[in-house]
N, C-alpha and C positions, 0 to 999 in steps of 0.2 A: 798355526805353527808356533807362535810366538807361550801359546797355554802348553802346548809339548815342552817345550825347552824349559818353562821354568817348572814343571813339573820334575822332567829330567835332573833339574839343578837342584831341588828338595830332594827328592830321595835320594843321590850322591850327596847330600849334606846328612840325610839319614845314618847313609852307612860309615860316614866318617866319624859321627855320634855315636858308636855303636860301642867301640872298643874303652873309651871314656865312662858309660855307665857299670861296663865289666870291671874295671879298674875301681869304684867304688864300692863295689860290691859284689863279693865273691861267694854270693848263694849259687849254685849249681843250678835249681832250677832258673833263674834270669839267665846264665847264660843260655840253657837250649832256649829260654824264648827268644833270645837277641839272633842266636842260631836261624828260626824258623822264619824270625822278620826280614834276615837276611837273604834268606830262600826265596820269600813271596817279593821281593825287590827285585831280583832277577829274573824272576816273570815277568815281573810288571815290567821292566824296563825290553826285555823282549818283545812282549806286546806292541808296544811303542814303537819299537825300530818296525815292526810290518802293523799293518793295520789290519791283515787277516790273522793276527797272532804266527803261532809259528808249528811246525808239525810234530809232534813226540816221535819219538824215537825210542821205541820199545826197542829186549832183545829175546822175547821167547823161542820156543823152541822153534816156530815156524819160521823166523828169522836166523837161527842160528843154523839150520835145516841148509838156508840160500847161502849160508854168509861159507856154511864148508862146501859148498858146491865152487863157489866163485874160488875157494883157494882151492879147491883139486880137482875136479874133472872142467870146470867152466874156468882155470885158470889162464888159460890161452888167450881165450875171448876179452875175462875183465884185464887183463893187460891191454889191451888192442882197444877196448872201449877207453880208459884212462890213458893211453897214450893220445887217442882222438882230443880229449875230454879239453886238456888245457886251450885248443886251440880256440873255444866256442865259449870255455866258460866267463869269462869278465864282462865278453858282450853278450851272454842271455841274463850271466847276475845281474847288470844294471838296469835290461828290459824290465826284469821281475821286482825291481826295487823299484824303476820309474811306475810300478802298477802296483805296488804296498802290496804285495805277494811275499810270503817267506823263502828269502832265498835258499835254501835246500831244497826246495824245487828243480832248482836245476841239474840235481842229477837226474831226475826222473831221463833224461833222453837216453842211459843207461841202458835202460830195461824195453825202452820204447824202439830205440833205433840204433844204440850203441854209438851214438854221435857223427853216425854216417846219413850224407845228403842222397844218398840213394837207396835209402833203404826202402824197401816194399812188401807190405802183407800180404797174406792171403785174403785180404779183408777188403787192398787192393787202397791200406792206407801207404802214404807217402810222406817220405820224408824225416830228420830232427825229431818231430812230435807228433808222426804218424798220424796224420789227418787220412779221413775218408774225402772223396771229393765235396759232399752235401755241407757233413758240417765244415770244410774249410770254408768255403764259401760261405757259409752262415756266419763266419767271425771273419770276414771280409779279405781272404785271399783270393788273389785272382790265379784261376785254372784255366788253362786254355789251349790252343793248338802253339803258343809261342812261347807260353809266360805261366812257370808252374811254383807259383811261390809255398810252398810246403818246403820245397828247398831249400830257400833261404834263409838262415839262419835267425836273422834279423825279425824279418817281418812272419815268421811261423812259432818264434817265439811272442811275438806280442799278440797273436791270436791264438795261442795256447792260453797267453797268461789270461784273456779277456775267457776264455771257455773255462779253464780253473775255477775262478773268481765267480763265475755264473753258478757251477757246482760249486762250491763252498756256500754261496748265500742258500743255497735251493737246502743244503744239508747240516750247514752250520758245523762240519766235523770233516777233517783232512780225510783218514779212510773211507772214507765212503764217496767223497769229491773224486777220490784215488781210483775206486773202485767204479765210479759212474765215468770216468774217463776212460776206462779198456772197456766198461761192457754195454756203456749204455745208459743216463739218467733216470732211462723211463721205470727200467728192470730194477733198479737199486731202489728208486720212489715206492713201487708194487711191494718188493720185501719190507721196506720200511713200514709202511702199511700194514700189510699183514701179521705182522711180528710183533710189530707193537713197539721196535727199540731202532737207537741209533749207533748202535755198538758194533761196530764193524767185524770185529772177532764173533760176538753172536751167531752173527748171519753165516760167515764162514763155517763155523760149530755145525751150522745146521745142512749145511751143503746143499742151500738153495742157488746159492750162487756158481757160476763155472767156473770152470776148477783152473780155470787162465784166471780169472779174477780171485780166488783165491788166492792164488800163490802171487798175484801180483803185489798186493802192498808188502807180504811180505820180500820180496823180491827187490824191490825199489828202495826198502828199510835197512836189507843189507848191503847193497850197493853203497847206499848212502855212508855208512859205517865206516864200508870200506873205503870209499873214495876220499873221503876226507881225513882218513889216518892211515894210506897205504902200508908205510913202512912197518908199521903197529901188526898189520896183518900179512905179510909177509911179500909186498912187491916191490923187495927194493930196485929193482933191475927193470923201473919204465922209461924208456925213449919217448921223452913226453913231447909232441908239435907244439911249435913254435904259437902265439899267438895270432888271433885274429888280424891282423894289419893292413889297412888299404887306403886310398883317399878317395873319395866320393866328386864325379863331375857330373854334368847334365849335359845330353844328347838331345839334341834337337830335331835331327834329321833320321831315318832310320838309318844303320851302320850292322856292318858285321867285325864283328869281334875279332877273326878272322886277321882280317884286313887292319887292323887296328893294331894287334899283337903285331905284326911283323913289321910297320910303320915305325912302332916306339921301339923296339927291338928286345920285346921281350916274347919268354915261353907262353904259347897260347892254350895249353894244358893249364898254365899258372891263374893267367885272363878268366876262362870259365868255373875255377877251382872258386876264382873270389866270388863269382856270379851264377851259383848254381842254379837259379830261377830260371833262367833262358836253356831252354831245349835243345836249341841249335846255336850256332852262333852267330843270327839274325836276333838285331835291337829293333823291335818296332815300334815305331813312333807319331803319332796319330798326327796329322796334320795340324799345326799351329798350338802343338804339346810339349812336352818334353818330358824325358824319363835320367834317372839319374842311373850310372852304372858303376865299378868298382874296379878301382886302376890300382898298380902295386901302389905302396909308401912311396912319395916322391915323387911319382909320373906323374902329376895333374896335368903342369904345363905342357911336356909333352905330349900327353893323350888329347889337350882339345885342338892344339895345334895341328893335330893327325886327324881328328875328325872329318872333315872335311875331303879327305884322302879312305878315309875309310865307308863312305856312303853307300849303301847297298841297296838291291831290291830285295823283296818276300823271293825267300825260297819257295819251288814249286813242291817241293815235299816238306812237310811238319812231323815228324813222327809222336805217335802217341805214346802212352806207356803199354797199353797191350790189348788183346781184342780176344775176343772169346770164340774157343769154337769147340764145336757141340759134337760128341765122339759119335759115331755110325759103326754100323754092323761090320765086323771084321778089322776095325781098327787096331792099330797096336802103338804103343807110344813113340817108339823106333821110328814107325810110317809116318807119323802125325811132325815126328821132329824134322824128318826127312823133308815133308811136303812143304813145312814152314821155314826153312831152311835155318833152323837153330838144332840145340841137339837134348839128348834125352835126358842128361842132368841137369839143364835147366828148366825144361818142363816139369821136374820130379822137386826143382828147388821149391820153382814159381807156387805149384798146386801142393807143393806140402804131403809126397808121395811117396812113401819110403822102399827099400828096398824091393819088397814082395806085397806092393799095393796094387791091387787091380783097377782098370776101368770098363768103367760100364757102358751099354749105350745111352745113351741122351745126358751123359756128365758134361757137365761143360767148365771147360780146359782153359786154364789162361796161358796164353800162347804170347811172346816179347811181337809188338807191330816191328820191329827191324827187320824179321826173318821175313814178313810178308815183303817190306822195301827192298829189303833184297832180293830177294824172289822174283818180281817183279825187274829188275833189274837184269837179272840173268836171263828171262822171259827176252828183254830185247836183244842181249846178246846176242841167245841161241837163235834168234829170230834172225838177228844179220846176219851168222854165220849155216844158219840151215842148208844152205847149195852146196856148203862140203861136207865131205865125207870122211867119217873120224879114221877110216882106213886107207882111205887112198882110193878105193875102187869105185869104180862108175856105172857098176849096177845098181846100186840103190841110191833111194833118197829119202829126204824125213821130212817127217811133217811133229809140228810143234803142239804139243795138248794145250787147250787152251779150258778157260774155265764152264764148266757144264758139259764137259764132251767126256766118253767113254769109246770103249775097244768097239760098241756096234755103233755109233754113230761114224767114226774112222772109218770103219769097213765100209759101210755103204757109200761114205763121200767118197771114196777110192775105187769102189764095186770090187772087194774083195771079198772074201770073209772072214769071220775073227779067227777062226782056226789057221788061219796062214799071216795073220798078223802077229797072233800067239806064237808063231811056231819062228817064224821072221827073229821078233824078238825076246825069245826066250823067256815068255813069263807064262805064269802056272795060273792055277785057277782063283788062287786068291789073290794075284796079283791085285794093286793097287797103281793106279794113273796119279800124277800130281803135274800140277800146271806148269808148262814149259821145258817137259820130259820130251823128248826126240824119241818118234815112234818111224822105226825103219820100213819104210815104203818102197815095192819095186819100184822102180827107176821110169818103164814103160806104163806103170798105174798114174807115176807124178807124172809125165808128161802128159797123158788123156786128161788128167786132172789140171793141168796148166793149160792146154788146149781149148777146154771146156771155160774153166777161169774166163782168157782172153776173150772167149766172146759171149759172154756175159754179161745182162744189164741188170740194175735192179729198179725196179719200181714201187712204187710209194702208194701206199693202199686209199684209195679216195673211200668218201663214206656214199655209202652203197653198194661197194663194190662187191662182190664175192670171186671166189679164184674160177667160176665157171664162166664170168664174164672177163677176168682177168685174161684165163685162157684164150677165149675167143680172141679177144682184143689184141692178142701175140700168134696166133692163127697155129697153138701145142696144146698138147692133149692136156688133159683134167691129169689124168694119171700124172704125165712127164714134170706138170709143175708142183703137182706134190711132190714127188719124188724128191727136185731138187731143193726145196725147200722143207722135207722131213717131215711134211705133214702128213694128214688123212682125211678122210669123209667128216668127222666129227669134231675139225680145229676151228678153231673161230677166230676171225681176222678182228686187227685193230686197227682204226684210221691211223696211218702213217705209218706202220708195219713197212717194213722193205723187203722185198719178193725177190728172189733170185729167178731168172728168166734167161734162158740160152736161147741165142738166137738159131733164127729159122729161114731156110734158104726158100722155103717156100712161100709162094706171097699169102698174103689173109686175104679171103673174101667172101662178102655179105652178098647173100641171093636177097632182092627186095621184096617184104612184102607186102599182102594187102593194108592199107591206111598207111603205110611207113611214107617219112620224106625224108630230105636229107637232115632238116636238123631234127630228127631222130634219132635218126645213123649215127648222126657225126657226137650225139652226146653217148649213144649208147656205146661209143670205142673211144671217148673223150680225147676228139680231132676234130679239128675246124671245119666247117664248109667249104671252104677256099681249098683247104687241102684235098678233101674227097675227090671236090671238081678238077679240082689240077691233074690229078693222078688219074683220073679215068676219064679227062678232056670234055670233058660235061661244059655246054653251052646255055642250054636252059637248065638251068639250077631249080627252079618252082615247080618242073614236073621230071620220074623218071617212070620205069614202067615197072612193073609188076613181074618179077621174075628174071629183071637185069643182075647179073655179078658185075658186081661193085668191090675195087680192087682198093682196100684200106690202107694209109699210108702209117707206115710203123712208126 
């Protein structure tokens, strides 16, 4: 440190030398050389302030391309990113200074995410600096059901800066560090290779690279331009956020934030705004740990003093960021938005679908996991409120779709058929089912069907069993326990399977035969000896005779 500084204090002694030698001597050509000495000084001494040097700033055409986008049709947006921009920028500048990164860096979150904590690709990256899950984790963010640090400002820029820095050394040149950050190290390495150069514009020239990486550095070039001399390029008119501000405590116990906010008396929108890493508003905190969280300017004392009042359990639901589902024959995005219970413009944001894009079957759709939470949700509503009826009337009644059921599985459990289920509730051939739809049921089918319910057991498949021994053992036909268990000839039971079984006013009973005794009997209907004997007043247990009915206890 101490070789920087007097380095630094030479060549500022340089340049103060400079105008002295001009002053002695007024040949023309020494000045352009004092000129040029004076040029390589401000290199040099830029180098110095970052220890990865620092990035150029071209303005060709493919920059000047982005730079008239952002002032006219993309004008809305670079307002709204620069209004973000100041809130984040001093605390990513010093991240990227405490890592000898060149600060102009930190617009890149411009082009990445617009300086929004929720920002999300189709790539299914998250966050500030658009991490994928793999490599956040590789540069040590914790992803999880509680804790999604891409969020956070703080800690998603110091593993930007650590993945930079890894790209720079591997490339030794910004564009292409730039360019291996949207598409991919491996893909820039492979062109570099085969090309034979490290010239970022080259590779572009040659449009091996895709055309998102293409326009990227340009893109991030003129951002940069812009960002750093708005007014120059025509935004005088930004409502720029306030900066970053908070003070930092440590939680010991888990707490909800929740609980927290309204203790100190503050906005708990404001609470999770400081702390975008937490999902929910559950802190969780590992036994004999502690995690630090983000209270306004001023509230420390307040907040730990609250702590202790704010102590919570794990929520029983975490939500994810999203889950995938796989389109089927007859799908329509409408339906899919319907089922998931979100709607068809964000399906069309999430998948990057535009007006007149089709899908196909086996596409698979990223769908927000809330619509499923909710969904799910509503599922127990309709479930509590299923005994009434949205009209008033006491002919019918409903029955709840649940997951895996269609219009003939319904029909059968109710012995109707789908053409009077169809006709019941008015849907057509391509109708679609989605879980927790209220499907109108006569009234006298639900009662046979709650009837049937009531005296129903279920049994628990032992290994060995099959449903021909199952039957006997309930003294019902082969047929009737298919039936209410939806099977057939060709199902194959699994140990612990659970069997629906109606009971039977009729007793079961075993005619005995040659070599049989009771503990035969008694395991081939897996019932005690004691019991058999009891039930049919059996005295000598050791012998019974050959052609006795033996009355089995259920």
């Amino acid at each position: 440190m101490n070789n920087m500084w007097l380095i630094t204090i030479s060549l500022l002694t340089l340049i103060a030398c400079g105008p002295l030698n001009r002053s002695t001597d007024t040949n023309s050509e020494t000045q352009v050389h004092s000129e040029i000495r004076n040029e390589d000084i401000q290199v040099q001494m830029a180098e110095i302030q970052s220890e990865y040097g620092h990035v150029d700033v071209v303005t060709n055409g493919h920059v000047q391309k982005w730079m008239k986008y952002y002032q006219g049709r993309g004008r809305k947006h670079m307002t709204r990113y620069l209004e973000r921009s100041t809130r984040y920028l001093s605390l990513m500048r010093e991240v990227l200074r405490e890592e000898g990164l060149p600060e102009d860096l930190v617009y890149l979150p411009i082009v990445e995410s617009g300086f929004s904590a929720s920002a999300h690709s189709f790539a299914s990256a998250v966050g500030y600096w658009q991490f994928i899950r793999s490599t956040g984790k590789r540069y040590g963010l914790r992803i999880d059901g509680y804790i999604d640090e891409r969020r956070d400002p703080v800690e998603s820029t110091k593993a930007a800066a650590r993945y930079l820095k890894a790209l720079y050394n591997l490339f030794g040149d910004w564009y292409l560090a730039l360019a291996s950050y949207n598409t991919g190290e491996n893909r820039v390495k492979r062109l570099v290779m085969k090309y034979e150069t490290r010239d970022y514009w080259q590779l572009a020239k040659r449009r091996r690279l895709p055309r998102e990486t293409r326009d990227y550095v340009p893109k991030y070039l003129a951002a940069l331009i812009i960002a750093k001399n708005p007014i120059k390029y025509g935004f005088q008119n930004v409502d720029y956020m306030e900066a970053f501000s908070f003070d930092s405590i440590p939680v010991f116990k888990s707490i909800s934030l929740e609980k927290l906010a309204q203790h100190i008396g503050f906005d708990y929108k404001e609470i999770m705004r400081l702390n975008p890493m937490f999902r929910s508003d559950y802190v969780p905190v590992p036994l004999g740990q502690s995690i630090y969280i983000r209270v306004p300017k001023g509230y420390a004392q307040t907040a730990v003093a609250a702590l202790e009042q704010s102590v919570s359990d794990a929520p029983k639901y975490v939500p994810n960021d999203i889950f995938y589902y796989r389109v089927r024959r007859g799908d329509t995005l409408s339906g899919i938005a319907l089922r998931h219970r979100t709607s068809v413009s964000t399906l069309k944001r999430m998948n990057n679908l535009g007006r007149r894009s089709f899908i196909r079957v086996g596409q698979r759709l990223k769908v927000p996991d809330r619509g499923n939470y909710a969904l799910r949700k509503h599922q127990r509503r309709v479930a509590f409120q299923q005994a009434q009826n949205d009209n008033g009337s006491s002919d019918y009644s409903y029955h709840v779709v649940r997951q895996g059921e269609n219009l003939s599985l319904i029909a059968k459990k109710y012995g109707v058929s789908v053409s009077k289920l169809k006709r019941l509730n008015n849907l057509g051939r391509r109708s679609l089912l989605r879980i927790g739809q209220k499907i109108k049921i006569k009234e006298e089918e639900k009662k046979k069907e709650v009837s049937e319910e009531s005296s129903a057991q279920l049994h628990r498949v032992n290994n060995g069993e099959n449903l021909s021994l199952i039957a006997n053992k309930y003294g019902v036909s082969l047929s009737d326990l298919m039936k209410w268990n939806q099977l057939n000839r060709r199902s194959i039971l699994r140990v612990g399977q659970k069997l629906r079984v109606l009971s039977s006013n009729k007793p079961l009973v075993h005619v005995v035969g040659r070599g049989e005794n009771l503990s035969l009997i008694a395991q081939k209907y897996q019932v005690s000896i004691s019991e058999i004997a009891q039930e049919n007043s059996l005295k000598n247990k050791s012998h019974i005779a050959v052609g006795r009915r033996l009355v089995i206890p259920k």
